[in-house]
C-alpha positions in Angstrom: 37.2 -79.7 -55.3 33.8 -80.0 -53.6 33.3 -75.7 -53.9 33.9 -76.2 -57.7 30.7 -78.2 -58.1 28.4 -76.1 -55.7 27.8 -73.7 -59.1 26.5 -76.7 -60.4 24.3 -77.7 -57.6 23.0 -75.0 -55.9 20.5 -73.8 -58.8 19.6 -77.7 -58.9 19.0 -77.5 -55.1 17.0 -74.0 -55.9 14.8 -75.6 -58.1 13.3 -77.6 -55.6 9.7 -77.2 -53.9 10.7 -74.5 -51.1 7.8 -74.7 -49.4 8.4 -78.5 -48.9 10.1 -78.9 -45.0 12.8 -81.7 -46.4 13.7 -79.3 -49.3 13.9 -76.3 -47.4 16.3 -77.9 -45.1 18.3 -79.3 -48.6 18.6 -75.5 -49.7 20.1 -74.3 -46.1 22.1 -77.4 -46.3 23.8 -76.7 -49.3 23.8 -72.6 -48.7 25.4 -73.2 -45.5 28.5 -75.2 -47.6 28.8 -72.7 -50.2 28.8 -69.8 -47.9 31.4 -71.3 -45.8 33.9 -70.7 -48.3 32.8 -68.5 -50.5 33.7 -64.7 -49.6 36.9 -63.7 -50.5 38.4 -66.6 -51.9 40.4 -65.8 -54.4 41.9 -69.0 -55.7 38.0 -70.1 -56.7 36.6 -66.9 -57.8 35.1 -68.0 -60.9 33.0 -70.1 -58.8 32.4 -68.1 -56.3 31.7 -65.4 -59.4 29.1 -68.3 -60.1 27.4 -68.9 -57.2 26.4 -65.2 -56.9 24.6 -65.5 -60.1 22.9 -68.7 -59.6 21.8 -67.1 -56.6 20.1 -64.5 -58.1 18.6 -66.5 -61.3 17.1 -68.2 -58.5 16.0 -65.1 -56.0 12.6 -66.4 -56.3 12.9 -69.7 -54.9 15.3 -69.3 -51.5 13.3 -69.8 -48.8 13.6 -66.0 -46.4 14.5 -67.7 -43.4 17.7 -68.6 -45.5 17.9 -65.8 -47.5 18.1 -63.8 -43.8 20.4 -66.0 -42.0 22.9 -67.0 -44.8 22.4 -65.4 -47.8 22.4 -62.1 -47.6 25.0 -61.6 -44.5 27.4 -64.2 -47.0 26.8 -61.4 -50.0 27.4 -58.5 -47.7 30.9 -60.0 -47.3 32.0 -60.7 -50.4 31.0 -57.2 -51.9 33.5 -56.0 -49.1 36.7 -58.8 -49.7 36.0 -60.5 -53.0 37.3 -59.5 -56.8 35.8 -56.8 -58.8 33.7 -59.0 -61.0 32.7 -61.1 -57.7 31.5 -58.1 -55.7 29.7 -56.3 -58.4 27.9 -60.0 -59.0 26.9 -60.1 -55.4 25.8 -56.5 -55.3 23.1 -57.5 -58.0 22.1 -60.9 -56.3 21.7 -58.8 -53.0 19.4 -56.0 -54.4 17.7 -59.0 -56.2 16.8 -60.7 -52.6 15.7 -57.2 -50.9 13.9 -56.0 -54.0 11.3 -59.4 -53.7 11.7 -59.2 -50.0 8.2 -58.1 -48.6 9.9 -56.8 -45.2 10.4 -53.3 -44.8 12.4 -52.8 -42.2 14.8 -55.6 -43.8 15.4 -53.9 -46.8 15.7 -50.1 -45.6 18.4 -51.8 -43.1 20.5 -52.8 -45.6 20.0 -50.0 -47.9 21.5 -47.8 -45.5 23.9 -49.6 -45.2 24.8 -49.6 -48.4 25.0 -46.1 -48.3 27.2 -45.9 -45.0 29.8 -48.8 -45.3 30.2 -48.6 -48.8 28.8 -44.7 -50.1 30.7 -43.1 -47.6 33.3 -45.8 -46.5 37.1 -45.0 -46.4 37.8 -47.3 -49.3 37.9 -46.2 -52.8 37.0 -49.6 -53.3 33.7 -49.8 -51.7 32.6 -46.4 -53.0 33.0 -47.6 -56.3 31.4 -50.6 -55.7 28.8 -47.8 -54.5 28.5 -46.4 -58.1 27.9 -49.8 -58.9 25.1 -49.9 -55.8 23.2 -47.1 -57.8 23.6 -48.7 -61.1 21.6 -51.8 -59.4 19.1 -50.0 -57.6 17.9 -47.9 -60.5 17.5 -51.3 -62.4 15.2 -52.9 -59.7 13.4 -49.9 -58.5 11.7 -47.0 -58.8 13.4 -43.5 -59.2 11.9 -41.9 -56.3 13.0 -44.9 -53.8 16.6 -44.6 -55.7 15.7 -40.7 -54.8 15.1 -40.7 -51.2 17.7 -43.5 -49.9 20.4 -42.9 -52.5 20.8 -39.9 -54.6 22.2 -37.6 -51.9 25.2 -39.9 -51.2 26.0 -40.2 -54.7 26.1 -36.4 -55.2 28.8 -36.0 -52.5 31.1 -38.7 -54.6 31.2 -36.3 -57.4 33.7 -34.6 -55.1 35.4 -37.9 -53.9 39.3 -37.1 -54.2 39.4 -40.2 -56.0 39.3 -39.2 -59.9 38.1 -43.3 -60.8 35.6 -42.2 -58.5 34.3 -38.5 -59.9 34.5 -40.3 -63.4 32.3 -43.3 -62.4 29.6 -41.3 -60.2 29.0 -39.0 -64.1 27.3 -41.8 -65.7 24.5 -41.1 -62.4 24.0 -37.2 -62.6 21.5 -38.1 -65.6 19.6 -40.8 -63.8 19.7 -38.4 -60.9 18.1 -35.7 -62.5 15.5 -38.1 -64.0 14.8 -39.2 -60.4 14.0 -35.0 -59.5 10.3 -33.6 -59.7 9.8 -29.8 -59.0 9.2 -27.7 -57.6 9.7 -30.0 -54.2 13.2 -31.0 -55.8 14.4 -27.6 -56.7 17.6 -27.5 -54.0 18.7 -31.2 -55.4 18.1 -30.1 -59.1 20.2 -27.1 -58.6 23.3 -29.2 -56.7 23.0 -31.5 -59.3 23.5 -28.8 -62.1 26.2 -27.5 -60.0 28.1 -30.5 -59.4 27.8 -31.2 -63.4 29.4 -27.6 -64.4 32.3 -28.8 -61.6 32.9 -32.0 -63.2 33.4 -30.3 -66.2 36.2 -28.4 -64.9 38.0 -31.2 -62.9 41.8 -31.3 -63.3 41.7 -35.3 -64.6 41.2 -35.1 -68.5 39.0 -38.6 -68.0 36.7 -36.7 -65.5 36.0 -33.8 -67.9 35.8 -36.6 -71.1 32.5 -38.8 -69.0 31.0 -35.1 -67.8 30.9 -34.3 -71.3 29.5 -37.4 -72.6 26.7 -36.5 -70.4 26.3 -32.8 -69.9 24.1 -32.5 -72.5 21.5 -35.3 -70.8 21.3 -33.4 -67.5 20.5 -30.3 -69.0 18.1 -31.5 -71.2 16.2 -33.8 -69.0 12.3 -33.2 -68.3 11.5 -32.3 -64.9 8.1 -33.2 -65.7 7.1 -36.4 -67.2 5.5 -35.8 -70.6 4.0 -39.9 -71.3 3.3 -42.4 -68.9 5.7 -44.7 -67.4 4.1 -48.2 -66.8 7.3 -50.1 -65.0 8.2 -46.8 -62.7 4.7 -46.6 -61.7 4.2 -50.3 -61.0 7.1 -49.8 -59.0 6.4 -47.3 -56.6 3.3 -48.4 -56.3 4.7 -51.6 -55.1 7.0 -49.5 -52.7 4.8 -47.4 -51.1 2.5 -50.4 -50.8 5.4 -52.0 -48.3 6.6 -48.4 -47.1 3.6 -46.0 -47.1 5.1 -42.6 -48.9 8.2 -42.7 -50.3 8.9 -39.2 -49.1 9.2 -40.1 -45.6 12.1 -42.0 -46.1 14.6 -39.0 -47.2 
């Protein structure tokens, strides 16, 4: 009965002064009795479905210490145990927290991660959850950090023997492409094209249905930007602000 109302007050407790000592210690308070129970119940996962987007509404105003010790390990779990709807809500409160975070080394440990335990994990669960991953990223980023940390993992799942999978990772080939400048991208432009023309050809009639819907978007895509793009380049030049070049990352 007490988890059902933690929806209700954690964005309360959020809304609080963080930088205050006695409200900082309220927040990890009440974080620490929502994250006791939170991953992988099923019986509650409307609230637990919930919580993960209070969280994020309120990205902003978690203090890090608790965002490092609770948060994020809490929404690490449930994208591996929780529902469908649950994990895909965590995966956006999670790339929320490490896109404000203003550690480096934080948040390229948990993108690879992301790319390890869930891009190239065993499950067909987690790498669709991975398709998911992407999805987020290219929200909250730039294309070239989406580029260098991501884009290669997601090309191999066009291949996954998991046709759920092949059909999912279609919607990314254009985003992909978008992400590609030449003539330093030539070798990624060219598997993408490639893995496109396979797609087309898969033995699953859904597979060949989503490259279709999008065939037309790789193709056509500019390599080179022909108008400026105010939100990529405020982005990057965010990210290279925290990582120095982008290109050392791949």
């Amino acid at each position: 009965a007490f988890f059902s109302v933690l929806p209700v007050l954690l964005p309360a407790t959020l809304s609080c002064d963080p930088t205050s000592d006695g409200n900082r210690k309220m927040v990890q308070q009440v974080c620490e009795w929502v994250y006791a129970d939170m991953p992988g119940n099923h019986r509650v996962w409307r609230h637990e479905l919930s919580v993960c987007q209070a969280v994020e509404a309120a990205a902003t105003r978690i203090p890090p210490s608790v965002v490092h010790s609770l948060v994020l390990p809490a929404l690490q779990r449930s994208m591996l145990v929780s529902s469908p709807a649950v994990a895909a809500a965590a995966t956006s409160a999670l790339l929320k927290l490490i896109r404000i975070s203003r550690n480096p080394q934080l948040r390229l440990e948990i993108c690879t991660k992301l790319t390890t335990q869930w891009g190239k994990a065993n499950s067909c669960a987690r790498r669709l959850l991975f398709c998911e991953i992407c999805t987020q990223v290219l929200r909250l980023f730039s294309r070239a950090f989406f580029k260098c940390l991501f884009a290669e993992t997601a090309l191999l799942l066009s291949s996954d023997p998991v046709a759920n999978v092949r059909r999912r990772v279609c919607s990314l080939l254009p985003e992909i492409k978008k992400s590609l400048v030449l003539p330093q991208d030539v070798l990624i432009v060219e598997n993408t094209l490639s893995r496109t023309i396979s797609l087309l050809k898969d033995k699953d009639p859904d597979v060949v249905r989503a490259a279709q819907s999008i065939s037309d978007e790789v193709y056509l895509v500019q390599q080179v930007r022909t108008a400026p793009d105010a939100q990529e380049d405020a982005r990057r030049g965010d990210e290279e602000a925290l990582h120095g070049s982008l290109d050392k990352l791949s």
